[in-house]
C-alpha positions as a printed Julia matrix, in Angstrom:
295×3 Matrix{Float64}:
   0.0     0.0     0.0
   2.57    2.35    0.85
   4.27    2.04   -2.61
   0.75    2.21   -4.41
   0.59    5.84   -2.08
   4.26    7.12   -3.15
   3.54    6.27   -6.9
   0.26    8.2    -6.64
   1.97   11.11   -4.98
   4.31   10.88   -8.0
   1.97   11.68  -10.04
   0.19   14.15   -9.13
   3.29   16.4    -8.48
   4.74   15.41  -11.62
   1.14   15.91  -13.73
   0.77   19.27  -11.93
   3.78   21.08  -12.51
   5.55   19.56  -15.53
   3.11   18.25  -18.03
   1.77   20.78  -20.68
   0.36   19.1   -23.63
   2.17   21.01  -27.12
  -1.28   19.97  -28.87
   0.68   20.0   -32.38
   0.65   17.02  -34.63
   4.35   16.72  -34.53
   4.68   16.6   -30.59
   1.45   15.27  -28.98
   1.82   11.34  -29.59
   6.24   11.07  -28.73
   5.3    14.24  -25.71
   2.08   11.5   -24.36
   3.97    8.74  -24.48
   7.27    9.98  -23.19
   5.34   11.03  -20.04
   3.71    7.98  -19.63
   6.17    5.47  -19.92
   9.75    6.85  -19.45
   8.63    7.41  -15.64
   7.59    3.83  -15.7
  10.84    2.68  -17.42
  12.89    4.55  -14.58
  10.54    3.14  -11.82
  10.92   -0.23  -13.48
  15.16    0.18  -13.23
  14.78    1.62   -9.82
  12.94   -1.44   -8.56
  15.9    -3.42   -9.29
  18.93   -0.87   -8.03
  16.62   -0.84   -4.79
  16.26   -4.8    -4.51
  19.12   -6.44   -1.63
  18.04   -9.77   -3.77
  19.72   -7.97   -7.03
  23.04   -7.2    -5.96
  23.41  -10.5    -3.86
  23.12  -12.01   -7.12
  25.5    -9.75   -8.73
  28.19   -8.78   -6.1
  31.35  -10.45   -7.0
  29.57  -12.41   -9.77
  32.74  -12.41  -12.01
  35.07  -13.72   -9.94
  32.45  -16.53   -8.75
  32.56  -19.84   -9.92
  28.77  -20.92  -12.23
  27.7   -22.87   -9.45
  28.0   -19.62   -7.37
  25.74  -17.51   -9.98
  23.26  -20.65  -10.15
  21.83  -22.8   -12.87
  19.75  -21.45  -15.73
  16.64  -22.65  -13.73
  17.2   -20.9   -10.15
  18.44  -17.97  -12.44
  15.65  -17.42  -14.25
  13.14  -18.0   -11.08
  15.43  -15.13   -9.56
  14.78  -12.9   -12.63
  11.18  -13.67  -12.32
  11.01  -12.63   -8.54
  12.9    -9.58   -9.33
  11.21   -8.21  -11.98
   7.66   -9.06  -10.72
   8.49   -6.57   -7.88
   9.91   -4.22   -9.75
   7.43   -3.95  -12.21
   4.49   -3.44   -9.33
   5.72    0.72   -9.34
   5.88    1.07  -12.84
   2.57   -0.53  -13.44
   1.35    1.26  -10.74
   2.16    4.65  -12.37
   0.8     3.93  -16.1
  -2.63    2.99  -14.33
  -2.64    5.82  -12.62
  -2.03    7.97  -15.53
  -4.33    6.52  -17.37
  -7.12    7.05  -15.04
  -6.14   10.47  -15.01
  -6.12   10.73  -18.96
  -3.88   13.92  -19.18
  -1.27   12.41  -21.18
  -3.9     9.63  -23.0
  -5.6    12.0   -24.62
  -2.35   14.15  -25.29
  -0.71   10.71  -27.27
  -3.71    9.82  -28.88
  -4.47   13.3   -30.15
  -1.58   12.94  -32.02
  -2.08    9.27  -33.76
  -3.07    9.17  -37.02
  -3.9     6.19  -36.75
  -6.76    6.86  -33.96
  -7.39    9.98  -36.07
  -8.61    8.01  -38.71
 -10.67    6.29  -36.26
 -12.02    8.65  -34.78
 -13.04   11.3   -37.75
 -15.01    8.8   -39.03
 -18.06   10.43  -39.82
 -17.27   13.92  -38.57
 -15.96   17.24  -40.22
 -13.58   17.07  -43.0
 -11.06   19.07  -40.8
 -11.53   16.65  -37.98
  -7.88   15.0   -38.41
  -6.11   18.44  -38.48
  -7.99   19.64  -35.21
  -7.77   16.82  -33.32
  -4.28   17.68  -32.12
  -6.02   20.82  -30.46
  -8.65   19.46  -28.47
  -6.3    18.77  -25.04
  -6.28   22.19  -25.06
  -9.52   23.11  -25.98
  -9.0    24.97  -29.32
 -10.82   22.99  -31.69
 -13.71   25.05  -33.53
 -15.83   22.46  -34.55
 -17.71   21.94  -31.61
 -18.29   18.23  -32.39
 -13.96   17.42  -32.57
 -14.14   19.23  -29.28
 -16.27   16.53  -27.68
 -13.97   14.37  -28.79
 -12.02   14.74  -25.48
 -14.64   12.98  -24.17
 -14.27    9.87  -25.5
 -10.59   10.36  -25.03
 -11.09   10.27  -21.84
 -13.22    7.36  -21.31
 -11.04    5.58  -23.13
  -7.98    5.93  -21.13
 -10.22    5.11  -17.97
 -11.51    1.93  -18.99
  -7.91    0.94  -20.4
  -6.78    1.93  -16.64
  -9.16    0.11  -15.14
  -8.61   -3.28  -17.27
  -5.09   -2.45  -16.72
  -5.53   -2.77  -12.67
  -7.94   -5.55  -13.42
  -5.53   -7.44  -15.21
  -2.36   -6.88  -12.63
  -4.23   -7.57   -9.94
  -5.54  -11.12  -10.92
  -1.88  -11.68  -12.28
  -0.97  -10.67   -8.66
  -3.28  -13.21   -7.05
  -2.26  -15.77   -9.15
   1.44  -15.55   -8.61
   1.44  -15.13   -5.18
  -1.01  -18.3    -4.85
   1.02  -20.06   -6.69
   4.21  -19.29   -4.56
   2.66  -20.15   -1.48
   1.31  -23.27   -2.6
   4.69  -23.95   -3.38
   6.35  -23.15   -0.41
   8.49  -25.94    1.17
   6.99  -24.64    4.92
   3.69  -24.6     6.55
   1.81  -20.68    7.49
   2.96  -20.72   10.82
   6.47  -21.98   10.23
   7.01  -19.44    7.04
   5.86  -16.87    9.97
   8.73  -18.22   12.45
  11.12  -17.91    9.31
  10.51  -14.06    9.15
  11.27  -13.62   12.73
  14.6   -15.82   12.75
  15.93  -13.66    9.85
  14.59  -10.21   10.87
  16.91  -11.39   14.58
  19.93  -13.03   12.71
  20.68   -9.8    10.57
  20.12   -7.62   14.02
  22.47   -9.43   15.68
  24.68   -9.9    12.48
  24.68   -6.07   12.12
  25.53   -5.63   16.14
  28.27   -8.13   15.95
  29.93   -6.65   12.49
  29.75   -3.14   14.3
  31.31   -4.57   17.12
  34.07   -6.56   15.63
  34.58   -3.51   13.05
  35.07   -1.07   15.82
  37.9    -3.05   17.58
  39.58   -3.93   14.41
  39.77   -0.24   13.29
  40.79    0.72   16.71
  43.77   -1.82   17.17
  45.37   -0.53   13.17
  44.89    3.2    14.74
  46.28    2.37   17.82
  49.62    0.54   15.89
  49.74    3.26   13.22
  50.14    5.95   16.02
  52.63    4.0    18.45
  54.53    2.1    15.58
  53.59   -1.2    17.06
  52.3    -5.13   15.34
  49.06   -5.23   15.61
  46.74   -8.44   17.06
  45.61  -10.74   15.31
  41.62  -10.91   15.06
  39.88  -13.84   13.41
  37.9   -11.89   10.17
  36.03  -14.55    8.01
  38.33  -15.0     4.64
  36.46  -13.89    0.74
  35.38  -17.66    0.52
  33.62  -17.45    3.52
  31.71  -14.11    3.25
  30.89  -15.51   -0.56
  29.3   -18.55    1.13
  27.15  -16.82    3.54
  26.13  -13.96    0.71
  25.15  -16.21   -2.3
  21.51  -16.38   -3.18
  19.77  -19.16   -0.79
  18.76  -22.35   -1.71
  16.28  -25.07    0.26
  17.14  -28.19    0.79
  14.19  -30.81    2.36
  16.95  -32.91    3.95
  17.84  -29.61    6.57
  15.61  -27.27    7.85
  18.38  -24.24    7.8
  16.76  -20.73    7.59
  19.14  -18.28    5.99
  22.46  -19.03    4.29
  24.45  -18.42    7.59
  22.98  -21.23    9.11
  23.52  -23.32    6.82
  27.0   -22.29    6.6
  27.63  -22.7    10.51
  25.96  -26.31   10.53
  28.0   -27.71    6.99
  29.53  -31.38    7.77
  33.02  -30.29    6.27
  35.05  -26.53    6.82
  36.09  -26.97    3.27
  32.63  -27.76    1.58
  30.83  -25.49   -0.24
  27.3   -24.95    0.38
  26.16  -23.37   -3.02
  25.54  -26.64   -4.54
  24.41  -29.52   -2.35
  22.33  -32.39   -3.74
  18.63  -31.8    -3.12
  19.29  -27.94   -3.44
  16.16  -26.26   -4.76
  15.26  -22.52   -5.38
  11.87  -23.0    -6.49
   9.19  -22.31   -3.8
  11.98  -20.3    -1.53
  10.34  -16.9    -0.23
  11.81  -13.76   -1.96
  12.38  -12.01    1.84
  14.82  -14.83    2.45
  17.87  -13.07    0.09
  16.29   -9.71    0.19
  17.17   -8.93    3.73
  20.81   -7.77    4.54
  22.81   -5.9     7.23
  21.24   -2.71    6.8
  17.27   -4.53    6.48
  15.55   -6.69    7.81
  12.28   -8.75    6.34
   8.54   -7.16    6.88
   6.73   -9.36    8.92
């Protein structure tokens, strides 16, 4: 709900102040459409940049083994998690324009191809004063009620829009739970094990941060070897920040349990028979230091 508010917000500020339809022929359709869907292009790029779950995948991917950046299968399920959230703002924004119908009837006021739809019937200088009517400067009074039907027309397509993602919404996320490897109540205990594990991860980090960077200070300024401290080596930070996997055989909740519990110090964990992404909740590699899953 809270995104659904911020994209509406969006809007209006953006609709209010910037948008001025040029009603000319040459302008209207690339000035509607550049409104309407660059924003949702940049929302759509933002809700990746913004996603923990996208750089997981991505940090250090080069030096990684292919195990480490997953099989084509647990790839593409990632890519379908990601972009299914990302594309809730952008979709969010077109519908919302459209029920407006500002920059509908600006884009479509400048088709020729509507034009020729819509002058059907009407005065022969229909097509050349249809680029006016956004702004209300068409003579002919019946072009001019044209905006009317303009308008209606980017409603309903709004409306079928909203239609249409929701039931795509309700499907997907039916589908996911009925896939889940864990009952309600245990998915519930899941959220609560991560949201403490990444408090206490963060508190511990801080902690072991702090004395690290004190001890080099302290040896820089008095010329002395420093002590050592126990830091977890690349391999083992790559472990516990690859993109989760469930296995049936062990009920471990994040990838740091299952790194703390592995059988052998030099096993890797990123591809263990029985290993399956499909069905695993997107909170599980969205969370990080800095966030923690929404209950």
């Amino acid at each position: 709900m809270q995104k659904f508010r911020a994209v509406l917000d969006l809007h209006l500020k953006h609709h209010a102040v910037a948008f001025q339809c040029p009603c000319s022929a040459d302008w209207n359709l690339r000035y509607g459409l550049v409104f309407l869907l660059v924003p949702a292009l940049a929302l759509f790029l933002l809700g990746y940049v913004l996603s923990a779950r996208t750089w997981r995948l991505l940090t250090g991917c080069r030096y990684s083994t292919c195990a480490s950046c997953g099989s084509a299968l647990r790839g593409s399920w990632v890519c379908l998690h990601l972009s299914g959230a990302a594309a809730l703002a952008p979709l969010t924004w077109v519908a919302v324009a459209l029920l407006g119908g500002g920059f509908y009837e600006c884009a479509a006021s400048g088709s020729p191809v509507l034009a020729q739809r819509l002058c059907h019937g009407r005065d022969h200088n229909c097509s050349a004063e249809l680029p006016l009517v956004p702004c209300n400067l068409a003579k002919a009074s019946d072009v001019q009620d044209l905006l009317k039907d303009l308008k209606a027309q980017s409603q309903v397509f709004g409306w079928i829009l909203i239609a249409v993602v929701i039931t795509i919404f309700m499907i997907f996320t039916s589908v996911a739970r009925c896939l889940s490897p864990v009952s309600f109540l245990q998915l519930k205990f899941w959220k609560i094990y991560l949201e403490q594990e990444q408090q206490i991860l963060k508190s511990k980090a801080t902690e072991h941060a702090t004395e690290l960077a004190k001890e080099n200070i302290k040896c820089f300024f008095e010329g002395s070897k420093p002590k050592e401290y126990k830091t977890p080596s690349i391999k083992e930070w790559q472990q516990i920040s690859s993109l989760y996997t469930f296995n049936p055989k062990d009920q471990y909740y994040s990838m740091l349990h299952k790194y703390v519990n592995r059988k052998e110090k030099t096993h890797s964990m990123r591809s263990t028979e029985g290993d399956t992404v499909i069905g695993v909740p997107g909170f599980v590699d969205s969370c990080g230091i800095n966030s923690t899953p929404g209950l």
